[in-house]
ZAZA-84384 format. One record per residue: z, y, x of N, C-alpha, C in turn. Coordinates in pm, 1 decimal. Each point is the difference from the previous one (the first is absolute). Layout:
<sites>
[[Z,Y,X],[Z,Y,X],[Z,Y,X]]
...
</sites>
This chain:
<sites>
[[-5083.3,-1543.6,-3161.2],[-17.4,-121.6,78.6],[-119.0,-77.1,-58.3]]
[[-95.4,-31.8,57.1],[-118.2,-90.0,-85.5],[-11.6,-135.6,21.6]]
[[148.8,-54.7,40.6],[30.5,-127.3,0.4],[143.8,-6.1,-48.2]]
[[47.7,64.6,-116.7],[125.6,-41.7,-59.5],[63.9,-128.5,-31.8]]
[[-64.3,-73.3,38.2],[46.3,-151.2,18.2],[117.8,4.9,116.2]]
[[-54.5,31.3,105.0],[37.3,-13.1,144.3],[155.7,53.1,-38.5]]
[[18.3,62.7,-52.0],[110.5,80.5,-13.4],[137.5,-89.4,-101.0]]
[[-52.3,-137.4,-55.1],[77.3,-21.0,-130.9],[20.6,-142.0,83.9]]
[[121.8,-77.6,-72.5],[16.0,-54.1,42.2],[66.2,-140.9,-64.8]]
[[-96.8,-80.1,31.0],[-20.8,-99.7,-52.7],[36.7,-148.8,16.8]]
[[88.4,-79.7,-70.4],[94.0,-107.3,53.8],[-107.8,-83.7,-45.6]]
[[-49.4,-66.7,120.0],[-107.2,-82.3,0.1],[69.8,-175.8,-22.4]]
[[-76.7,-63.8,-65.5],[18.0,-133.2,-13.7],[-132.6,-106.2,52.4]]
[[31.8,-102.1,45.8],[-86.5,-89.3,25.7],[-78.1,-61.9,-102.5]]
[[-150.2,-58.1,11.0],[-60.9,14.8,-184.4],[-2.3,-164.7,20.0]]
[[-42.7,-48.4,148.0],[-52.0,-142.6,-16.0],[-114.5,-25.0,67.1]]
[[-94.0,102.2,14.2],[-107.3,47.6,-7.3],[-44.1,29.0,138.0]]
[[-128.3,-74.1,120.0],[34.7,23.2,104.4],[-82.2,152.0,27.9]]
[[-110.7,25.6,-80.5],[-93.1,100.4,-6.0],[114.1,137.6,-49.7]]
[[36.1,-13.0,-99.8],[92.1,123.3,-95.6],[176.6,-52.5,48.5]]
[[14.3,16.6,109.8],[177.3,-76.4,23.5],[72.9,84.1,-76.0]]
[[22.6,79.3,-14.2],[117.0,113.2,-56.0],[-36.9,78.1,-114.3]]
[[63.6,32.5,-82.2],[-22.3,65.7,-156.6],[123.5,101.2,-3.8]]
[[40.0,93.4,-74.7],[79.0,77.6,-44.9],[-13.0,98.8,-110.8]]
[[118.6,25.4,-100.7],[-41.5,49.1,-137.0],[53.2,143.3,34.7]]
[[-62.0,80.9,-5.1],[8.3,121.9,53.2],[-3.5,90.5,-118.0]]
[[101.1,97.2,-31.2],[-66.9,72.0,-131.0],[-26.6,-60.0,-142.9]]
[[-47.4,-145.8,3.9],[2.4,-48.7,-133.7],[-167.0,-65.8,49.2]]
[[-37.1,21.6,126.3],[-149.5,-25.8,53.8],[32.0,-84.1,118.7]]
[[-97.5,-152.0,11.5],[18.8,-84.1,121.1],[-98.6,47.2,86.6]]
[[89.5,20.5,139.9],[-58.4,-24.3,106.0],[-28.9,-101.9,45.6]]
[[-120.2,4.2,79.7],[-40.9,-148.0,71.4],[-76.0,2.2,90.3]]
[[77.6,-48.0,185.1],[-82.0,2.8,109.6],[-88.1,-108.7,-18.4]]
[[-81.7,57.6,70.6],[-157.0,-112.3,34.5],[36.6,-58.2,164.1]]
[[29.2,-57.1,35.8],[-45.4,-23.5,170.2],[-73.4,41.4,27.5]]
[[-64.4,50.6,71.3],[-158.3,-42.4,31.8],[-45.8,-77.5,205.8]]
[[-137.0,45.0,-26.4],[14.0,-73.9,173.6],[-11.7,79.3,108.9]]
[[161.0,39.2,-1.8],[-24.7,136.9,102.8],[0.7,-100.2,160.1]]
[[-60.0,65.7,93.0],[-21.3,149.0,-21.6],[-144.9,49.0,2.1]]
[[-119.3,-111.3,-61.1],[-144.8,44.2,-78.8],[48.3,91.3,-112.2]]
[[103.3,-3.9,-87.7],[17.0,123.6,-38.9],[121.8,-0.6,-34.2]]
[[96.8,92.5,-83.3],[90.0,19.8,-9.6],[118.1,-59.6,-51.2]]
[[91.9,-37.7,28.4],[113.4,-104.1,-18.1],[63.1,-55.9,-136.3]]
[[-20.9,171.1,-70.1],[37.4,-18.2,-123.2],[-84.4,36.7,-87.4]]
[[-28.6,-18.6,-137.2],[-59.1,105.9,-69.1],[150.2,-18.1,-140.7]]
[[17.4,72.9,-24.0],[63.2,38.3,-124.2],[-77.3,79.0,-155.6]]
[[34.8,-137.2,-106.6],[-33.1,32.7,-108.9],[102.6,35.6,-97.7]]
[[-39.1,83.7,-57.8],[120.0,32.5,-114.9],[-37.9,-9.2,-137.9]]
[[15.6,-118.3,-126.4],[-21.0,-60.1,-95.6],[-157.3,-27.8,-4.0]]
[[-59.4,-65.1,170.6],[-140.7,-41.7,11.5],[-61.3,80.6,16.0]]
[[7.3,124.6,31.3],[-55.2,95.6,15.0],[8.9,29.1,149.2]]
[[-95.1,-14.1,72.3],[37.8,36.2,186.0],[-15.3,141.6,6.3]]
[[166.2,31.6,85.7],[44.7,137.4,35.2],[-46.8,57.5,151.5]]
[[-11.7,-101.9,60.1],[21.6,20.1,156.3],[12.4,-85.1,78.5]]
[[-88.6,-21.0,137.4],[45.8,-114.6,125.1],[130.5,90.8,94.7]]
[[46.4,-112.9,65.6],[117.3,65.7,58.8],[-30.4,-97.4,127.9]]
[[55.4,57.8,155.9],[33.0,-125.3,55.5],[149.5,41.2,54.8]]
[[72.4,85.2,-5.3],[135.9,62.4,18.5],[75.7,5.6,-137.3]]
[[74.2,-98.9,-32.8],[92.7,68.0,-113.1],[58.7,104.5,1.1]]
[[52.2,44.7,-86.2],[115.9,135.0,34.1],[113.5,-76.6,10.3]]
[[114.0,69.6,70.4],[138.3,-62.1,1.1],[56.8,-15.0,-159.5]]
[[-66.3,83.6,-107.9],[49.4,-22.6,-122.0],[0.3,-71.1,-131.3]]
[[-100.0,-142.7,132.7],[-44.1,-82.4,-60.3],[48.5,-161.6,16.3]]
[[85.1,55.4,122.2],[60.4,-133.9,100.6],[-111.4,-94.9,14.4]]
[[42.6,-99.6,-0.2],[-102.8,-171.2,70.8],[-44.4,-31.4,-108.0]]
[[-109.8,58.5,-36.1],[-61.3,-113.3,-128.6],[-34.6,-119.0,18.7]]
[[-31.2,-54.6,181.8],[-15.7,-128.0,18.2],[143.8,-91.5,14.0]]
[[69.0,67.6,-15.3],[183.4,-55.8,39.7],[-14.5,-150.3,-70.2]]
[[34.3,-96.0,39.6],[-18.2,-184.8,-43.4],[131.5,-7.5,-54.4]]
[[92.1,113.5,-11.9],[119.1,-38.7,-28.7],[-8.4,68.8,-147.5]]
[[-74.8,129.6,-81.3],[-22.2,42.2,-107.7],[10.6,-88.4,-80.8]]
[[73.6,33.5,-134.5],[-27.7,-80.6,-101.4],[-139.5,-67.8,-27.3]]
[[46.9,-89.6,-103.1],[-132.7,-70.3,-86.0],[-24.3,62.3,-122.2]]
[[-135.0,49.1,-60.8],[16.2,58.3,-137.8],[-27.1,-177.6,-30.5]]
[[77.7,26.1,-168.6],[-27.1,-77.8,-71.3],[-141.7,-33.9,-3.4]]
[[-46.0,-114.7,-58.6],[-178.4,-72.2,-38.3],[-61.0,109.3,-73.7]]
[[91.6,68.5,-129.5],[-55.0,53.9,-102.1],[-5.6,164.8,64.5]]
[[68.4,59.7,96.8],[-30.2,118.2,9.0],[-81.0,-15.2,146.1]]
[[-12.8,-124.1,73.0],[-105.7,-5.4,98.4],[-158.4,-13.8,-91.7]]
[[-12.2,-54.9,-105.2],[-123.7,-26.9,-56.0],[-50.9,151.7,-61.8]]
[[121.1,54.5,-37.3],[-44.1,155.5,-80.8],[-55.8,107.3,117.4]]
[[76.9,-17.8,99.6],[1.0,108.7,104.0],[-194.6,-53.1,71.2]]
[[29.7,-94.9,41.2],[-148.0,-31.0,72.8],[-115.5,-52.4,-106.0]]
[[22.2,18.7,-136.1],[-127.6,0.1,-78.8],[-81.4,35.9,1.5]]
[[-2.0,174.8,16.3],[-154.3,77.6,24.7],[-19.4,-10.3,140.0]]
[[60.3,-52.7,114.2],[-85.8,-0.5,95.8],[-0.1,-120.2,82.2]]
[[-11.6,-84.0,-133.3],[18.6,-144.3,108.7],[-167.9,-57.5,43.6]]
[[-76.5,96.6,-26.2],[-153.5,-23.8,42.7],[-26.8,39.0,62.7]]
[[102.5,109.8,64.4],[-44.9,111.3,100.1],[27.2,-34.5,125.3]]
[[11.7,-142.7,69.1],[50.2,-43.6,100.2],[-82.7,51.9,125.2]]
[[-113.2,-10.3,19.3],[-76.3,97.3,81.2],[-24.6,162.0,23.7]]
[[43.5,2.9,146.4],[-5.1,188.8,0.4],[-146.7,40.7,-57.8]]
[[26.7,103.0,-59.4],[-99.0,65.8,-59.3],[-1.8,-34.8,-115.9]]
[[32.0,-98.4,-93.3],[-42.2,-68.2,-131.6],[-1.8,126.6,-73.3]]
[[156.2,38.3,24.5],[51.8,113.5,-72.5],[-108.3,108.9,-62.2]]
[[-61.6,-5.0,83.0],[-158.5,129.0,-18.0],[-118.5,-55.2,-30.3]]
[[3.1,-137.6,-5.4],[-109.9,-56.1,-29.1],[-103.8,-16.6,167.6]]
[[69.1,26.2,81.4],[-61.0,-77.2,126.6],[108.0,-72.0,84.8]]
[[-0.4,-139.7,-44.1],[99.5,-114.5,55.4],[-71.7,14.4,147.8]]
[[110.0,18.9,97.5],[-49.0,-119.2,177.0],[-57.3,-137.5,-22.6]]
[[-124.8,-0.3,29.3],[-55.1,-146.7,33.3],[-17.1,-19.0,163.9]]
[[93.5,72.8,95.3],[-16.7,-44.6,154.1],[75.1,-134.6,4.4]]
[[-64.1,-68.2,55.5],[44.0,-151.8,-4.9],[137.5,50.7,115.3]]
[[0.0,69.7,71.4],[75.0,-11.2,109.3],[144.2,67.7,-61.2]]
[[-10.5,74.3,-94.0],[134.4,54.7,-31.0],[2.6,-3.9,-166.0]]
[[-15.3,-62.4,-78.9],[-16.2,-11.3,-91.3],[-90.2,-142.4,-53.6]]
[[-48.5,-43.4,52.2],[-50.4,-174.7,-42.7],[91.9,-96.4,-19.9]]
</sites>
């Protein structure tokens, strides 16, 4: 599978965060959706300990609602750990070193 993520499954929590909403400790490694401004591009991107794995705009069912408003809250201290390495990365593309500057979906 060359997206073994897709496959695992991950009890997502709310971070606080309107860019990074959801985090999860997976393995002993945080996950963390990006929003982004779909549909200029893809809905999600998923990082795993800041490291970007993959855009998504279909979850898998084995991932349930990562946007669910009803998900827990992580604590302050494991919302600050989880979105540390990519709390700069708020723009698509940052991740690679080419952030969106379209004013229209990303300004």
């Amino acid at each position: 599978m060359p997206n073994p993520e897709l496959a695992c499954t991950p009890d997502w929590r709310r971070t606080g965060n309107s860019y990074f909403p959801v985090a999860a400790m997976v393995d002993g490694q945080w996950w963390v959706l990006r929003i982004n401004c779909f549909p200029d591009h893809a809905l999600w991107t998923l990082f795993v300990n800041g490291e970007p794995r993959f855009d998504i705009d279909d979850t898998p069912p084995s991932w349930g609602k990562p946007s669910d408003p009803s998900a827990p809250l992580l604590d302050q201290q494991a919302a600050w750990e989880a979105l540390g390495p990519v709390r700069d990365l708020v723009a698509y593309g940052s991740e690679v070193g080419d952030p969106c500057d379209n004013p229209f979906c990303c300004g």
